[in-house]
C-alpha positions as CSV (number, residue, x, y, z in Angstrom):
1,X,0.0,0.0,0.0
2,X,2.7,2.4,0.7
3,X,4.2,1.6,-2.9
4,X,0.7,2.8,-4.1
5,X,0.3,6.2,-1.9
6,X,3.8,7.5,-2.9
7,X,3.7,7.1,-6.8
8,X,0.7,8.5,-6.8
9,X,1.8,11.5,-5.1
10,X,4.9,11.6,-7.2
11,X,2.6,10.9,-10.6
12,X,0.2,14.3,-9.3
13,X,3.8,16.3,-9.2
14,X,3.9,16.6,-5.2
15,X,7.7,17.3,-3.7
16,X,6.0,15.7,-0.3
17,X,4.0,13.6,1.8
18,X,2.4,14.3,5.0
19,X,1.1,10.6,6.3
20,X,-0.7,9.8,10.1
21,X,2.4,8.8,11.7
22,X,0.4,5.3,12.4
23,X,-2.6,4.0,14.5
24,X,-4.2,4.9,17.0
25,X,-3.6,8.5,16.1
26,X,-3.0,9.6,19.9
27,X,-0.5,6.3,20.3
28,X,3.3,6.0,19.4
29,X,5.4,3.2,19.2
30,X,5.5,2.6,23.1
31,X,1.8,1.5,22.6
32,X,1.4,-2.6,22.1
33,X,-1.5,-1.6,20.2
34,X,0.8,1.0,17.8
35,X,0.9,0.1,14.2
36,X,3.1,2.8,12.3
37,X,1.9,3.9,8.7
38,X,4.7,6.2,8.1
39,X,7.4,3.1,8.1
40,X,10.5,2.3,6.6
41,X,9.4,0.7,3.5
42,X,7.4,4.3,3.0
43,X,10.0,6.7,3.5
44,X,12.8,4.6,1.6
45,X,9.8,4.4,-1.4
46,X,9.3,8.1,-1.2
47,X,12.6,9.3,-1.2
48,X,13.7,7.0,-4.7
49,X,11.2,9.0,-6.3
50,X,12.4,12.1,-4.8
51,X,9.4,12.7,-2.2
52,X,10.3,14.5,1.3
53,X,8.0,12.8,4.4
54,X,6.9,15.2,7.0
55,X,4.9,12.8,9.0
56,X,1.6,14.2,11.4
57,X,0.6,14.8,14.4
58,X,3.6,13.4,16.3
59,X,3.8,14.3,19.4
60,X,5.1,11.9,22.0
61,X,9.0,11.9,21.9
62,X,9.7,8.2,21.4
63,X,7.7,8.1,18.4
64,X,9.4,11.3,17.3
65,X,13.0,9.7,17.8
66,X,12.0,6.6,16.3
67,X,10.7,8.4,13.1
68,X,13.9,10.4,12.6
69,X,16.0,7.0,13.1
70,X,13.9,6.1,9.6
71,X,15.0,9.6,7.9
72,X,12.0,11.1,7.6
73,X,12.7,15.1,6.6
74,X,10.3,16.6,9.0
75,X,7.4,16.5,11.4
76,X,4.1,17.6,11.8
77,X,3.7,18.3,16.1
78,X,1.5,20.3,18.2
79,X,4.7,20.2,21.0
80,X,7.5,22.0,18.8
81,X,9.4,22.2,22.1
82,X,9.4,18.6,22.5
83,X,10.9,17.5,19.4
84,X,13.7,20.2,19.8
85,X,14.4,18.3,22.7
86,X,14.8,15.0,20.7
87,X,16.8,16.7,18.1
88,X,18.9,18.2,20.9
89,X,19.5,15.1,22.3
90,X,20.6,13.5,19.1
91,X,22.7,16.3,18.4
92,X,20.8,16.9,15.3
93,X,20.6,20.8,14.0
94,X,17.6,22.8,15.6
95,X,15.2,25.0,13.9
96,X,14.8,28.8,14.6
97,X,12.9,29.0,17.5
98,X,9.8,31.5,17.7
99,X,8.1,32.5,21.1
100,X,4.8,31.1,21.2
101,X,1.5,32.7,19.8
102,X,-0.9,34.1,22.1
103,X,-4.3,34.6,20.5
């Protein structure tokens, strides 16, 4: 299935996928129940036909760590602060960090 979603992104002219990081939504990988969409077999797919793979909503730092371990290019989080974290800890570059929005 994942061979399917990305060369039909790639066929519509897309530079990017944004998949549910996996099921259930809320999970992450330290959930027995956790069965990740956004995989190895999808992001190694994606990226031979030149695709990036920002995955969504991720927002539990394990998941987030165990994502990048699989090279995806980005994330989709409602906790910015956490993955900066992760990414700190990894000793991975960090993004420019904004002050948060209050609306």
């Amino acid at each position: 299935m994942a061979a399917e979603f990305v060369v039909t992104a790639a066929e519509q002219g897309f530079d990017a996928i944004s998949p549910i990081h996996g099921s259930p939504f809320l999970s992450g990988v330290d959930d027995a129940a956790y069965v990740p969409f956004a995989n190895g077999e999808l992001v190694d797919r994606a990226h031979e036909v030149g695709l990036q793979v920002i995955p969504y909503v991720v927002d539990d730092p394990p998941t987030m760590a165990a994502l990048i371990r699989l090279g995806v290019d980005g994330l989709i989080t409602n906790y910015p602060d956490r993955l900066r974290e992760v990414l700190d800890a990894r000793g991975l570059p960090l993004p420019t960090s904004f002050p948060p929005c209050n609306l």
